[in-house]
N, CA, C and O atoms as CSV, one atom per row, in Angstrom:
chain,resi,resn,atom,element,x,y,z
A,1,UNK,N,N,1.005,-7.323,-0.838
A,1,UNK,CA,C,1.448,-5.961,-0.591
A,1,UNK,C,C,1.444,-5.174,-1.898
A,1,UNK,O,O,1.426,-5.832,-2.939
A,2,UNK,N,N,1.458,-3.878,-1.966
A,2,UNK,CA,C,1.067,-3.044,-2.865
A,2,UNK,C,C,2.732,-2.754,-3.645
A,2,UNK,O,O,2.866,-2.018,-4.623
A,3,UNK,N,N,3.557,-3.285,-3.166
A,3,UNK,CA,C,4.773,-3.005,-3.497
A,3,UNK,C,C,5.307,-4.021,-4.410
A,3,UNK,O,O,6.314,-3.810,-5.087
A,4,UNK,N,N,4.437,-5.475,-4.449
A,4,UNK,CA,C,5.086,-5.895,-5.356
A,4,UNK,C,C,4.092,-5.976,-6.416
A,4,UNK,O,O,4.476,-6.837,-7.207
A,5,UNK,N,N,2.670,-5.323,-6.895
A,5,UNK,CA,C,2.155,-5.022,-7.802
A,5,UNK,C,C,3.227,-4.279,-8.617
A,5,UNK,O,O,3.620,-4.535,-9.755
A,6,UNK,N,N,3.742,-2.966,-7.490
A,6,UNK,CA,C,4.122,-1.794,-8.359
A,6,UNK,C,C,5.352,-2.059,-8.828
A,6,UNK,O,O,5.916,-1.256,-9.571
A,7,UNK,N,N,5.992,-3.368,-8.404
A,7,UNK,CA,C,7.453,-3.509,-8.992
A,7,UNK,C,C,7.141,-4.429,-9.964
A,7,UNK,O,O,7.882,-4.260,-10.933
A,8,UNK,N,N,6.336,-5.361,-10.129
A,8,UNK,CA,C,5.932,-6.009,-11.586
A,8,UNK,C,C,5.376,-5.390,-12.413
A,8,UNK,O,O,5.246,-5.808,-13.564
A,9,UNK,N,N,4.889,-4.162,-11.964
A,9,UNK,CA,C,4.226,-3.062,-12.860
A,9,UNK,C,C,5.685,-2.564,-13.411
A,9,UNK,O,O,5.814,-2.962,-14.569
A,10,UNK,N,N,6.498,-2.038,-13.094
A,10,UNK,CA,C,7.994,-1.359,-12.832
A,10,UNK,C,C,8.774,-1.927,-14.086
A,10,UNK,O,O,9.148,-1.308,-15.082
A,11,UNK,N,N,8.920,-3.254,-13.782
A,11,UNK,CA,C,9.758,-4.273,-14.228
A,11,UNK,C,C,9.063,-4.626,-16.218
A,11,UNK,O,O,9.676,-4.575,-17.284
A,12,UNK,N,N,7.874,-4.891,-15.965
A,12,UNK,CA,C,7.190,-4.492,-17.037
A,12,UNK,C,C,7.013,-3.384,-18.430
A,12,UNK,O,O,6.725,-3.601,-19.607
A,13,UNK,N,N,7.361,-2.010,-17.601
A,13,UNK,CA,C,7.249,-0.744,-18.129
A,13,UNK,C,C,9.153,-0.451,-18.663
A,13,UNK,O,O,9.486,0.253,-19.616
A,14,UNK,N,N,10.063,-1.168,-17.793
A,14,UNK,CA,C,11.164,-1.654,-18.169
A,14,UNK,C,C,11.785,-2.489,-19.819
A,14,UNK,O,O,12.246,-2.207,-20.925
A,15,UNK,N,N,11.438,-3.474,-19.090
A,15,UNK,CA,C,11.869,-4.422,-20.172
A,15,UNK,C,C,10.956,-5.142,-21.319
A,15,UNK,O,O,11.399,-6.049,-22.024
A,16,UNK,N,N,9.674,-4.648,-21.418
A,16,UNK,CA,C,8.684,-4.873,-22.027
A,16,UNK,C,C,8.430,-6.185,-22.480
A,16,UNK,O,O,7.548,-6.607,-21.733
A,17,UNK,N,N,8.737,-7.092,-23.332
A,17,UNK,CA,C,8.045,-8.083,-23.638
A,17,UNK,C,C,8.930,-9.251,-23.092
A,17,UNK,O,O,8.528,-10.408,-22.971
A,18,UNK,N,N,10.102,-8.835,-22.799
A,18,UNK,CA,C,11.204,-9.689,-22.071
A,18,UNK,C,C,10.593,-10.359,-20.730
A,18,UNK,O,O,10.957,-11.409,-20.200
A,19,UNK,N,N,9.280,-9.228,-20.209
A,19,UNK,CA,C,9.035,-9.642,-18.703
A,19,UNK,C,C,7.868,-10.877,-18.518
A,19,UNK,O,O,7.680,-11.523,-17.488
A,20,UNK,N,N,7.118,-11.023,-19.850
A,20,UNK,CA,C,6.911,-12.427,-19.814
A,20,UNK,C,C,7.544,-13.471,-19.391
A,20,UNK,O,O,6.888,-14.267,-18.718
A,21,UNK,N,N,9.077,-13.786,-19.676
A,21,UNK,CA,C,9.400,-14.799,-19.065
A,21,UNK,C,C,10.115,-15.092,-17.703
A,21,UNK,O,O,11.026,-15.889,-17.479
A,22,UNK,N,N,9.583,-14.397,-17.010
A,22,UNK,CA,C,9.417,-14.003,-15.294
A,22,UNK,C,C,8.414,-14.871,-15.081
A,22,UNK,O,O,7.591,-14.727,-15.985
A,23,UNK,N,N,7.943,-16.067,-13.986
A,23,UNK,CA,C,6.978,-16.058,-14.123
A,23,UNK,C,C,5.915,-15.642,-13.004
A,23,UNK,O,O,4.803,-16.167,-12.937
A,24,UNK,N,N,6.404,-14.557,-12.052
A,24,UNK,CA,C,6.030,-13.761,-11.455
A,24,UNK,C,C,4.962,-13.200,-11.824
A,24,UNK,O,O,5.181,-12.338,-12.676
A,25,UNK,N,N,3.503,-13.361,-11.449
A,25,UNK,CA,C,2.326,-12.877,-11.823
A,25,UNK,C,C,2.304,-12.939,-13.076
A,25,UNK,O,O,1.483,-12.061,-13.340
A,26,UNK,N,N,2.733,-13.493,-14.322
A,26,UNK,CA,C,2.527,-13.607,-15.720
A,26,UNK,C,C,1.196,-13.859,-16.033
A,26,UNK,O,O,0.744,-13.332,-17.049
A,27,UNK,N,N,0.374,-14.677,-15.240
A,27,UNK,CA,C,-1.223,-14.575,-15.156
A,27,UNK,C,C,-2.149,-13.202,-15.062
A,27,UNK,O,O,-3.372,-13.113,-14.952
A,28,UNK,N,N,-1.417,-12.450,-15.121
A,28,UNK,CA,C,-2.196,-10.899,-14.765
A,28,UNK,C,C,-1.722,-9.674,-15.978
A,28,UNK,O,O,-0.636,-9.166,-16.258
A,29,UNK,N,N,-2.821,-9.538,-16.400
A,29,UNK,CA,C,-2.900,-8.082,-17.607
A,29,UNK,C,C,-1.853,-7.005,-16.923
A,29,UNK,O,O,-1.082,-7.519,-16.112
A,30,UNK,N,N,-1.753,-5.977,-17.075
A,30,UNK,CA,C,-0.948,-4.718,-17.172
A,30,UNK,C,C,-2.265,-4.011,-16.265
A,30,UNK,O,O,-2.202,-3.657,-15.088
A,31,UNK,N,N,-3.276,-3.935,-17.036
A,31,UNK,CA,C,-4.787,-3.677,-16.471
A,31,UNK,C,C,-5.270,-4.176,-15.453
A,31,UNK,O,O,-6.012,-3.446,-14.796
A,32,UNK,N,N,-4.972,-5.860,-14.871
A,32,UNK,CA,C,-5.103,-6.365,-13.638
A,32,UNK,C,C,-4.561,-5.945,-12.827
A,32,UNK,O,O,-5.183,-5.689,-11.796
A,33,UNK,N,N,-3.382,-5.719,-12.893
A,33,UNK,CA,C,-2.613,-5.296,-11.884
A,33,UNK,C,C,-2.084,-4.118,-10.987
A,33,UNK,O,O,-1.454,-3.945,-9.944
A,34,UNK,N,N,-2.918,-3.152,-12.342
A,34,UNK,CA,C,-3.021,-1.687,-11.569
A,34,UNK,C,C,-3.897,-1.329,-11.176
A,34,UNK,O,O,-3.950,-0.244,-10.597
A,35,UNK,N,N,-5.237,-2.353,-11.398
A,35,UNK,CA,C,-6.570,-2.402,-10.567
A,35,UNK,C,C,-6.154,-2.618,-9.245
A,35,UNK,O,O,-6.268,-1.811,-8.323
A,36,UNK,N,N,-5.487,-4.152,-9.172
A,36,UNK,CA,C,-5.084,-4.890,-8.065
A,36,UNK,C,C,-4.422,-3.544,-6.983
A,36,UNK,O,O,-4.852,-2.930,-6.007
A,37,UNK,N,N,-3.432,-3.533,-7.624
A,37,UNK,CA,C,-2.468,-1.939,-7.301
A,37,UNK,C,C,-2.956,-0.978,-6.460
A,37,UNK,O,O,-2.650,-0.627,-5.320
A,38,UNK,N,N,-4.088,-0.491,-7.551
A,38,UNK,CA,C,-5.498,0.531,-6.677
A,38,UNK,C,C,-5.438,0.227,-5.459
A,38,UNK,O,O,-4.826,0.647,-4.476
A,39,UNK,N,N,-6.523,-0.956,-5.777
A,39,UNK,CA,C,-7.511,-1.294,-4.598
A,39,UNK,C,C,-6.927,-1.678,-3.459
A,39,UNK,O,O,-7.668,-1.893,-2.500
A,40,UNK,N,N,-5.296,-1.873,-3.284
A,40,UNK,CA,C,-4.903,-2.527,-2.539
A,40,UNK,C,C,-4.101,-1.147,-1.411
A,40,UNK,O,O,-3.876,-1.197,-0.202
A,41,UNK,N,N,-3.833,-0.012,-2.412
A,41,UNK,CA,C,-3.505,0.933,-1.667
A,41,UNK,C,C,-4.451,1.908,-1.055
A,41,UNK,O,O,-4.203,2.594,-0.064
A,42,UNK,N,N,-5.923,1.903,-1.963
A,42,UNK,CA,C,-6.767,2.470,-1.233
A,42,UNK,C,C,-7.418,1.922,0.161
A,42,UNK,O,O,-7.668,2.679,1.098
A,43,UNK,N,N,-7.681,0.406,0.189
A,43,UNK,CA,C,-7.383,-0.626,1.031
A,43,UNK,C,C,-6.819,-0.076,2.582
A,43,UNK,O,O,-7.317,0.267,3.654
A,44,UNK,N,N,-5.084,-0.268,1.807
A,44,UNK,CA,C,-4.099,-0.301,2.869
A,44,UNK,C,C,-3.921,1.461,4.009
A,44,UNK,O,O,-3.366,1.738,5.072
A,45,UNK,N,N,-4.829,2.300,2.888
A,45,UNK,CA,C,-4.434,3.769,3.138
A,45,UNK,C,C,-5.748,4.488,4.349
A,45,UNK,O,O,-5.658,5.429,5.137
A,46,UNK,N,N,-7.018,3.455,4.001
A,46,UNK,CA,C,-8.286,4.104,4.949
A,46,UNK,C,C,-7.677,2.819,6.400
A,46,UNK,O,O,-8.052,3.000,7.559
A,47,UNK,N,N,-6.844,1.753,6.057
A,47,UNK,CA,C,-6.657,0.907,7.657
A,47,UNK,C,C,-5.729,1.373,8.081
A,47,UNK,O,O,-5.232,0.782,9.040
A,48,UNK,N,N,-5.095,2.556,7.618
A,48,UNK,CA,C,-3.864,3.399,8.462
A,48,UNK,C,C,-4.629,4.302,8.902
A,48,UNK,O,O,-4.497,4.535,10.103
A,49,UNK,N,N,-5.639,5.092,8.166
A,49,UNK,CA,C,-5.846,5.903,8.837
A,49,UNK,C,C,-6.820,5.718,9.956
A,49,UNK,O,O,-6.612,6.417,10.948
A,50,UNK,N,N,-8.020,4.768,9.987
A,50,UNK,CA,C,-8.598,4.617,10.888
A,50,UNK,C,C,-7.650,3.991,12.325
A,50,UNK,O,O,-7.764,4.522,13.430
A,51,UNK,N,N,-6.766,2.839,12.078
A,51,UNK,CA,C,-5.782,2.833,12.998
A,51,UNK,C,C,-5.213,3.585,13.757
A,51,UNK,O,O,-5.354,3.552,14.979
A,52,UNK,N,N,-4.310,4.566,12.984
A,52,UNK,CA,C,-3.719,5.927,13.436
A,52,UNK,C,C,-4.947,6.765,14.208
A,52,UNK,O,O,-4.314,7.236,15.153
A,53,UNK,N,N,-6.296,7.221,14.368
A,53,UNK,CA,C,-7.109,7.616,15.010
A,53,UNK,C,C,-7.579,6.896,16.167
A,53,UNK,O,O,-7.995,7.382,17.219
A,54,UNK,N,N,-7.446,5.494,15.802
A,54,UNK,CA,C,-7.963,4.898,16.840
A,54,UNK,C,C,-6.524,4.879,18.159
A,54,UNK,O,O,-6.719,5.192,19.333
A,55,UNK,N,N,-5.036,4.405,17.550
A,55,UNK,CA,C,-4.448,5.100,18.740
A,55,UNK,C,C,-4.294,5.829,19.335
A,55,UNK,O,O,-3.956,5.626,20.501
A,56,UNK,N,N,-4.523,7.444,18.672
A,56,UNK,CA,C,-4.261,9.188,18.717
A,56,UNK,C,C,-5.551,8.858,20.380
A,56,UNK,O,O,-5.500,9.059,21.593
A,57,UNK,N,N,-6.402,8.352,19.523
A,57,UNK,CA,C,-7.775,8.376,20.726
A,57,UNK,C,C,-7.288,7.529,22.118
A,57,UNK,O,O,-7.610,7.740,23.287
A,58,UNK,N,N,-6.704,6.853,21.748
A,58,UNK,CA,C,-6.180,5.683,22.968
A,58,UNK,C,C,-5.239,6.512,23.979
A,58,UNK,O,O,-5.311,6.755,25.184
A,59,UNK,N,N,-4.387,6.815,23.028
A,59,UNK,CA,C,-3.166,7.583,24.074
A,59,UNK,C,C,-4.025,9.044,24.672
A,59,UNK,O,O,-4.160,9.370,25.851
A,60,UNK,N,N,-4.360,9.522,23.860
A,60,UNK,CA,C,-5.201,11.124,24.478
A,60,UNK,C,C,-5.744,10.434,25.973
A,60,UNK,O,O,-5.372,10.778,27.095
A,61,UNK,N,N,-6.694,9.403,25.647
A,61,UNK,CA,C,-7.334,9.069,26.956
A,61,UNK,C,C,-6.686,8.545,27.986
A,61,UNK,O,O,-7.344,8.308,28.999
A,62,UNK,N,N,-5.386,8.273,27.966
A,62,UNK,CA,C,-4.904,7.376,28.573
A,62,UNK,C,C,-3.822,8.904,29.483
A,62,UNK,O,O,-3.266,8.824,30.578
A,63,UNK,N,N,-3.849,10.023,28.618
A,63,UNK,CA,C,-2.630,10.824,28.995
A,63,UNK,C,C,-1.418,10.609,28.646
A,63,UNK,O,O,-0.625,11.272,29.314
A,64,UNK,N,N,-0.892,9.864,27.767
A,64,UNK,CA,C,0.495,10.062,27.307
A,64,UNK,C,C,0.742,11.123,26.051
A,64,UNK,O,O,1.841,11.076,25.498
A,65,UNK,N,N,0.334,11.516,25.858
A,65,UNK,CA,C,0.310,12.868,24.600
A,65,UNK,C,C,0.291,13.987,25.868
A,65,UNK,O,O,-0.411,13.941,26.878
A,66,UNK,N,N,1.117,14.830,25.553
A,66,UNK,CA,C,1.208,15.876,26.766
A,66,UNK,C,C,0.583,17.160,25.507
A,66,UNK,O,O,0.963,17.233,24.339
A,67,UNK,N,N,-0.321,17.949,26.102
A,67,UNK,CA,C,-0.961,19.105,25.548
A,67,UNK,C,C,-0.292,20.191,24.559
A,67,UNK,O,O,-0.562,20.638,23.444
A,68,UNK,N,N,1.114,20.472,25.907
A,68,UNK,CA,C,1.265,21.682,25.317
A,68,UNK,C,C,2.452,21.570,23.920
A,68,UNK,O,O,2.621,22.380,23.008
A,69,UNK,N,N,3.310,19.952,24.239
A,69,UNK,CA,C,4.028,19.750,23.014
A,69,UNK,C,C,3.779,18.927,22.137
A,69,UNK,O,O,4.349,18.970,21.047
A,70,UNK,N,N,2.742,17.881,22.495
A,70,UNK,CA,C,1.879,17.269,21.716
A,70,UNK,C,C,2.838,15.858,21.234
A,70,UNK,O,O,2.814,15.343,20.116
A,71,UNK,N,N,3.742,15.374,22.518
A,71,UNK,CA,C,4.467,14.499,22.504
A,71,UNK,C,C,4.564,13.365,23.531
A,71,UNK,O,O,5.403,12.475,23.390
């Protein structure tokens, strides 16, 4: 999950050299991990949205979205 990049990122930007001895991702650069970070929210952000379209489309066809309140 993209949340615990950004809290070892967090925790890092915190306590600085102290967070070495975590050994929570200690295998990963500052630079790895906000790659990781990226890719994982750009990732997580186009399978919401294609999701979210693909239900919007489901329910429209199905008739549970009513027109005029769009609920």
């Amino acid at each position: 999950m993209p949340t615990t990049y950004w809290l070892e990122l967090l925790r890092r930007s915190l306590v600085g050299g102290v967070a070495q001895a975590f050994p929570t991702l200690s295998g990963f650069s500052n630079l790895q991990l906000l790659g990781i970070l990226l890719g994982l929210s750009i990732l997580f952000g186009i399978l919401g949205v294609f999701t979210f379209r693909r239900c919007d489309r489901i329910a429209r066809e199905r008739g549970l979205i009513n027109r005029t309140t769009n609920y």
